[in-house]
Each structure stands twice: as structure tokens, then as C-alpha cells.
N, C-alpha and C positions, 0 to 999 in steps of 0.2 A: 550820507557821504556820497558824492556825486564821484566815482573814480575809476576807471577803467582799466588796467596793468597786463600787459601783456609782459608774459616770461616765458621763452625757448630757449633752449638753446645756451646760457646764460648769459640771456640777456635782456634788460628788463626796459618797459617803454613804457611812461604814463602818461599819459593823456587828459586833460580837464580834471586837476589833481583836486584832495577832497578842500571841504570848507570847515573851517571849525579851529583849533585851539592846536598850537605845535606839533603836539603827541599824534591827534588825526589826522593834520595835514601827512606826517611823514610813515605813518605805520606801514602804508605800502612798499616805501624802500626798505623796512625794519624786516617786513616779512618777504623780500626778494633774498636779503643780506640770510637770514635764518634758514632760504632755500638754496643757497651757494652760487645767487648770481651776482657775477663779477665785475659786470659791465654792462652798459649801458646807453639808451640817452633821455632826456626829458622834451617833452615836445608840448610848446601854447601856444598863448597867444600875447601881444603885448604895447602899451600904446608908446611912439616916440616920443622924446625928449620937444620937438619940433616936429612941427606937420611935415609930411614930406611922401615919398613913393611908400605905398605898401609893398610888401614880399615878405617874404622869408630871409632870417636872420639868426649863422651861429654865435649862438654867446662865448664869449672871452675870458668873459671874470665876470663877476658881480660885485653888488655894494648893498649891503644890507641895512638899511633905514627903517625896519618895521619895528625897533625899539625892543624885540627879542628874537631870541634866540634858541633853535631847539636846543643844543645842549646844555642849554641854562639846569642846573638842578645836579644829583649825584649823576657821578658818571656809569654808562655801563661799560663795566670793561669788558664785558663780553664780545662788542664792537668793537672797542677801540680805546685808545688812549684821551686821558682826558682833554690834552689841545691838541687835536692834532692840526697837521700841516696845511694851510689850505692856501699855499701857495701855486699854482697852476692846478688849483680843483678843478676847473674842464682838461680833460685830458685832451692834450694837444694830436695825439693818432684819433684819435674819433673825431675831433673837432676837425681834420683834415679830410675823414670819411664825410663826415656829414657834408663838408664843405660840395665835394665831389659831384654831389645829387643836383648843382644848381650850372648853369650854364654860369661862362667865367664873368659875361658884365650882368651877372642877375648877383653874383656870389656877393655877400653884407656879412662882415662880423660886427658885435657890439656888446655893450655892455648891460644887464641886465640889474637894474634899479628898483628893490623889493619898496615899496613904500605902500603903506595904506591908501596914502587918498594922495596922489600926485597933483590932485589941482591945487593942495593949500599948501607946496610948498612957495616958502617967500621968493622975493627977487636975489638976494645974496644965492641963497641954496641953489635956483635956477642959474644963475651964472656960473656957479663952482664946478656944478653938471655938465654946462656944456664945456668946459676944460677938459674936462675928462675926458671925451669924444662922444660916439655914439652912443646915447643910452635909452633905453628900451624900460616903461615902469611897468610892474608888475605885481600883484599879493601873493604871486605861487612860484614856484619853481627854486627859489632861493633856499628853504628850510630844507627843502626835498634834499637839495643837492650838499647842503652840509651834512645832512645826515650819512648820504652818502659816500661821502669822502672820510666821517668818522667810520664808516665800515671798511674801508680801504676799498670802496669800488671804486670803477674807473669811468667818467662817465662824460658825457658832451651834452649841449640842450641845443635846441632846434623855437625859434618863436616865428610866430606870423607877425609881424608888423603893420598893426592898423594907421596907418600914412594919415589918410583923411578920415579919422573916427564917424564921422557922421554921413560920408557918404558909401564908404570900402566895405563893403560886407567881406567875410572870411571868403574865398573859395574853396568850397566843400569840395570840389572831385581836385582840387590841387593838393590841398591839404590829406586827401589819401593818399594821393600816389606820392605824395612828400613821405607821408608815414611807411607805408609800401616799401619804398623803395630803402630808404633808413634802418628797418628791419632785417634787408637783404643785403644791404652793405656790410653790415657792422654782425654778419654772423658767418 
């Protein structure tokens, strides 16, 4: 399990969340939730819908396409109710913090896109997508944050946006001081 977690404060940050089967992907926010942290944000990486500028990008919503779902199975009540709400799951006061960290014409909101393998979706599904507006595809951070929201935390994501995948390398000392700074906002 590749996964990193910072928690102070009550606040939990993960970073290159694990690989593997719902249960592992999310056990870090299971075990933030069982430490009493409340809030949060999720921080990756993620490629556009359409080539276009790399940066960074807070998510809005999400659209879950990876065909499950963590709360698939008995529920724990010990989290939470079995449906619960996940109508403005990024909490809109973080999503405003995080927002904060970016100068005003760097600032991108979008929508984050769980799918396995985004190149084989068809042409209909590509067109539905770009309706929707800005969307960001990803295999991580989606389950994480359902779980999340089953624990009643409160929480925002943060993505790098790979613009031109082949040429954009991540920038490593932006991407600290992004996390840096994110950590010191939001506590």
C-alpha cells in the first residue's frame, strides 16, 4: 500500500492514496474517522477531459464511473447511515480555503471523473463529459471521499492537472508548497 496520511490537528491529508480493492483504498480515512478527525482535504493528481494548461484544480463534485462502490456491502453504522447525503460532498468552506492558495487567474475548479482506464471511454460518453464542464479522470480520490462523507467528515480535494500528459511533469517543489500551504490553511 503506497499511502502517505498526515493527521494534526484534526485534519487529515493523503497524498498518493493506496492501490488495491475499496476496503484498502479507503482504510486511511476509516482510520482518521476512528481518530476523531473531522476535516480535511485529499490531494493527486489527474488527467483532463481535453489537453489543455496544467495547474492545479479544486474539485466540485465528482462522478463515479469505476462501476463500485465503497459502501457496496453491510453498512457500518458505526460511521454512518446507510445512504447517506452526498450532495455538496466537497465541503464548500474548504473548497474556498483551498481555493485561497492559488492566485485569482491560476484559480480552476472541476469535476473529478473516477474511471479505470479513461481512454476506452466511447464517443457518446466523451461528449456527455464535456457537458458537464471541466472534468479531471482519475482511479483515486473518489472512494476515499465517499467514505468520508459516510463518516460525516468535512472535506475538499486539491488535483494537479496533467494539461499535456506527455510533456507536463508534476512540479515537485510546487506541489509542496501547494500541500504546505493547504495544511496551514485549513487548521
Amino acid at each position: 500500500m503506497h499511502t502517505l496520511t498526515v493527521a494534526r490537528k484534526q485534519l487529515l491529508a493523503v497524498v498518493a492514496l493506496a492501490l488495491g480493492d475499496m476496503k484498502q483504498k479507503t482504510l486511511p480515512v476509516r482510520i482518521a474517522q476512528q481518530l476523531g478527525i473531522a476535516q480535511g482535504f485529499f490531494f493527486g493528481s489527474a488527467e483532463p477531459l481535453q489537453t489543455g494548461k496544467s495547474g492545479f484544480v479544486v474539485i466540485r463534485d465528482h462522478i463515479n464511473l469505476l462501476g463500485d462502490n465503497p459502501l457496496i456491502g453491510p453498512n457500518q453504522d458505526e460511521f454512518g447511515t446507510r445512504f447517506p447525503d452526498m450532495t455538496e460532498i466537497y465541503t464548500w468552506e474548504i473548497r474556498a480555503s483551498l481555493a485561497h492558495l492559488f492566485d485569482e487567474e491560476d484559480r480552476a475548479e472541476g469535476i473529478l471523473v473516477a474511471h479505470p482506464a479513461p481512454e476506452t471511454l466511447s464517443t457518446s460518453e466523451q461528449k456527455a463529459l464535456r457537458k458537464v464542464g471541466d472534468c479531471y479522470f482519475s482511479v483515486h480520490l473518489v472512494p476515499e471521499t465517499i467514505i468520508a462523507r459516510h463518516g460525516s467528515m468535512r472535506f475538499g480535494s486539491i488535483i494537479y492537472s496533467r494539461g499535456d500528459v506527455a510533456n507536463d511533469a508534476v512540479p515537485e517543489a510546487s506541489v509542496t508548497q501547494i500541500f504546505q500551504q493547504a495544511v496551514e490553511q485549513l487548521f
